[in-house]
C-alpha positions as CSV (number, residue, x, y, z in Angstrom):
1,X,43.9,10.4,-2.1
2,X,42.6,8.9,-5.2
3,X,40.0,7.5,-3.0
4,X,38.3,10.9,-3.2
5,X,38.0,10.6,-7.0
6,X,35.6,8.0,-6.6
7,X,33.0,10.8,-5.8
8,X,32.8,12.7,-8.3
9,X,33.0,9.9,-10.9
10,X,29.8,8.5,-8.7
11,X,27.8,11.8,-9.7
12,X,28.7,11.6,-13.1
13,X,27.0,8.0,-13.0
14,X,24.4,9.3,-11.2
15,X,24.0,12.1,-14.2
16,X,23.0,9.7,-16.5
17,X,19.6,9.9,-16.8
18,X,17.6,6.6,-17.3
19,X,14.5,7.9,-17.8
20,X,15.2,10.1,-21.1
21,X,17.4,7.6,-22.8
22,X,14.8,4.8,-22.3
23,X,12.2,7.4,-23.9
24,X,14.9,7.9,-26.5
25,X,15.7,4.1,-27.5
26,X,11.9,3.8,-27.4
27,X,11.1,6.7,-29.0
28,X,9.0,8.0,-26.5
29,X,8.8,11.9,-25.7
30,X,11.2,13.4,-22.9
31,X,10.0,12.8,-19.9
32,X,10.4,15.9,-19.2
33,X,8.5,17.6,-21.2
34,X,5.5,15.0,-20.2
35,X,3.0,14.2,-17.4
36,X,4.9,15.4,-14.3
37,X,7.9,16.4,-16.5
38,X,9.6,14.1,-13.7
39,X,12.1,12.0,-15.8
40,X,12.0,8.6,-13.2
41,X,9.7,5.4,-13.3
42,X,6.5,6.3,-12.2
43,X,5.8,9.1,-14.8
44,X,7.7,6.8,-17.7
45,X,4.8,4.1,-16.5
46,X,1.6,6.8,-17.4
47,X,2.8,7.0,-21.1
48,X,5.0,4.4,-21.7
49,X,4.2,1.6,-20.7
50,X,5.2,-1.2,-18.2
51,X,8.4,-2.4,-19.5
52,X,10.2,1.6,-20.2
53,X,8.9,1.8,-16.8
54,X,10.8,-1.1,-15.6
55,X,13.9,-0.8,-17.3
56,X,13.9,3.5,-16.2
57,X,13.7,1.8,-12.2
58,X,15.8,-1.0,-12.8
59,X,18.7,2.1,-14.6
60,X,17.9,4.4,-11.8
61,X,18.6,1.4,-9.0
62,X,21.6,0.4,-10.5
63,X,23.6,3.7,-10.7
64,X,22.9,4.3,-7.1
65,X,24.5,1.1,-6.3
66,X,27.3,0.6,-8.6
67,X,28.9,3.3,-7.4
68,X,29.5,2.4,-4.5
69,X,30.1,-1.5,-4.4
70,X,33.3,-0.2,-6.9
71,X,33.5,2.0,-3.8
72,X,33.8,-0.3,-1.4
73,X,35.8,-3.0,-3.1
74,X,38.8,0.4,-3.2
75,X,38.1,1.5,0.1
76,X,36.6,0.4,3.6
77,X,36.6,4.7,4.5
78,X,33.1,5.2,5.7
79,X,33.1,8.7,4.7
80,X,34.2,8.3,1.3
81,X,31.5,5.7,0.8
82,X,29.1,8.1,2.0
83,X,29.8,10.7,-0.1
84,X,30.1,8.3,-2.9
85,X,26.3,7.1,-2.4
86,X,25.2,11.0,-1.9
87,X,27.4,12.1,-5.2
88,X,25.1,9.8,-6.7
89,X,21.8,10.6,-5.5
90,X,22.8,14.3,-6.2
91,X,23.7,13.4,-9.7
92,X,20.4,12.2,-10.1
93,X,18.7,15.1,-9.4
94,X,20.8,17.4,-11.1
95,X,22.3,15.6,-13.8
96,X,25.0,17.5,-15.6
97,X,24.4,16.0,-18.7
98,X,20.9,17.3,-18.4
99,X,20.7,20.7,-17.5
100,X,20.5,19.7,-13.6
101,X,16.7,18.5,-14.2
102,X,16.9,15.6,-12.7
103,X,14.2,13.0,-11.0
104,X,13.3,12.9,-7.3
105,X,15.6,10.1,-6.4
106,X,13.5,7.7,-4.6
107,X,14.9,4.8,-6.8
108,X,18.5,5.8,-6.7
109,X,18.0,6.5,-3.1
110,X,16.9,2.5,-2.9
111,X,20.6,1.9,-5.2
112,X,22.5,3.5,-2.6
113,X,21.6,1.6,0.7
114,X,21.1,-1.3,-1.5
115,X,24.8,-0.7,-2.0
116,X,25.7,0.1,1.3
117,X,23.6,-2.0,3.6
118,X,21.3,-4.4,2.0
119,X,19.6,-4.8,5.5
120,X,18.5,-0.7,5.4
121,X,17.3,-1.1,1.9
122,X,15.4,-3.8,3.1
123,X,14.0,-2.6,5.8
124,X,13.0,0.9,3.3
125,X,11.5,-1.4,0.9
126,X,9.5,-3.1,3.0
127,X,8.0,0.0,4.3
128,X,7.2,2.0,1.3
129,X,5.4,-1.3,0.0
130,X,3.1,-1.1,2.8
131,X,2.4,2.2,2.9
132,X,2.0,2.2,-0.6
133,X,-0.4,-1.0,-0.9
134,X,-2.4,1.0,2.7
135,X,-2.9,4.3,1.1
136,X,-1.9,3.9,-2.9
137,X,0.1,6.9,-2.8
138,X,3.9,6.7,-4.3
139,X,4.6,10.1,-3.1
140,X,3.2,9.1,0.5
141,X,5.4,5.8,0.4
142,X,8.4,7.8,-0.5
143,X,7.9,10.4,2.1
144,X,7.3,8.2,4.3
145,X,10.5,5.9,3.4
146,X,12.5,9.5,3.8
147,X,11.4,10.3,7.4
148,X,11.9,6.2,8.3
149,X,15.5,6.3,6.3
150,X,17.9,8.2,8.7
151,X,15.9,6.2,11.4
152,X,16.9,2.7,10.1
153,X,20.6,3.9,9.0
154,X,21.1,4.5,12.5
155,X,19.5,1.5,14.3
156,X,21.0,-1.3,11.9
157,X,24.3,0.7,10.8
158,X,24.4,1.8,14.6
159,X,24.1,5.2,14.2
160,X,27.6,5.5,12.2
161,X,28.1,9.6,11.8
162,X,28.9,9.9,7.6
163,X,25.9,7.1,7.2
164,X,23.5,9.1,9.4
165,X,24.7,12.4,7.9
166,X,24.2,11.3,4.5
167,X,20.8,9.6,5.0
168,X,19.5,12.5,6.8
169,X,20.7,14.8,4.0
170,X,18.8,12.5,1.0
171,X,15.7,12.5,3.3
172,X,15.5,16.3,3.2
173,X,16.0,16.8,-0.8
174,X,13.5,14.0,-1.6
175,X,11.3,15.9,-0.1
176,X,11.9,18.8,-0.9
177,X,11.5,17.1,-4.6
178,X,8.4,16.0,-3.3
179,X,7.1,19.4,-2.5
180,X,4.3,19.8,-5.2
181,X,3.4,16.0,-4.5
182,X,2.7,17.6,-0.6
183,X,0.8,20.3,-1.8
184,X,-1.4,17.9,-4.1
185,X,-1.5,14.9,-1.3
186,X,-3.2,17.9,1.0
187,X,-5.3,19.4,-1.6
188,X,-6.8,16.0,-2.3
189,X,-5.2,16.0,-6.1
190,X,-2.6,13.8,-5.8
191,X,-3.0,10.7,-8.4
192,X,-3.1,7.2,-6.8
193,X,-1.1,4.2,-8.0
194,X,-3.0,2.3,-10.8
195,X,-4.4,5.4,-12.4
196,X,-3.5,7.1,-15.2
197,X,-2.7,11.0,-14.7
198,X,-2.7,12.7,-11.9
């Protein structure tokens, strides 16, 4: 039973959000309140700078896989560690610690299979790198990576039920957190990686 507790203390990691308290230690504005007013990596990067940029990914990778390697070194239960790595991502977006406005989760998506099957992380990587060095979209790559997700979950983890469930449930809130970025990729207004705004 006190496997189970391991979920909810996995969304309350995911509720930290990296993005705001790298603006805060930098003294940067809330992300939030900025840009996109998305509080994750890529609109840290358009006002400041490379390295909060880096170390916003590098916080939002890391509590979508701590959670669950602590998971699995307690428990071999495949659906606890599936609800583990979704407690997570969900965290993320709606962070209780900050008024549920959360990022869109692509990074702590990454954390999650990172911590669950290195090969699916892998394999997600590899494909939002192409698509994004192709078309220079972020939004595209992670779209993209969220259709491709619940396919690779269940041709390298064999189509395991909680692992397919859980992917396929992450694929539909990114992007459903993608939403405007669909609008703006159809409207031709969607800014392209390298340039400022947008």
């Amino acid at each position: 039973m006190i496997e189970y507790l391991l979920v909810p203390a996995a969304y309350l990691v995911g509720s930290i959000s990296s993005a705001v308290l790298i603006a805060r230690l930098k003294n940067l504005e809330d992300p939030r309140n900025v840009g996109s007013g998305n509080p994750g990596a890529t609109n840290i990067l358009r006002y400041g700078g490379k390295t909060a940029a880096a170390l916003t990914l590098l916080g939002d990778v890391a509590k979508g896989v701590m959670p669950v390697v602590i998971a699995r070194s307690i428990t071999s239960n495949s659906i606890v560690l599936a609800l583990v790595g979704l407690a997570a991502f969900l965290g993320h977006l709606y962070p209780v610690f900050f008024g549920f406005r959360g990022g869109k989760g692509v990074a702590t998506a990454f954390g999650v299979w990172l911590g669950l099957s290195p090969w699916v992380a892998l394999a997600l990587v590899l494909t939002w790198s192409l698509i994004a060095a192709l078309f220079r979209y972020s939004s595209l790559a992670a779209l993209v990576v969220s259709f491709a997700a619940p396919v690779y979950v269940w041709w390298i983890l064999h189509g395991q039920p909680p692992y397919l469930v859980a992917s396929i449930a992450m694929s539909v809130l990114l992007c459903w957190r993608h939403r405007a970025n669909i609008q703006n990729l159809f409207a031709g207004k969607e800014g392209k990686i390298g340039r400022m705004g947008g």
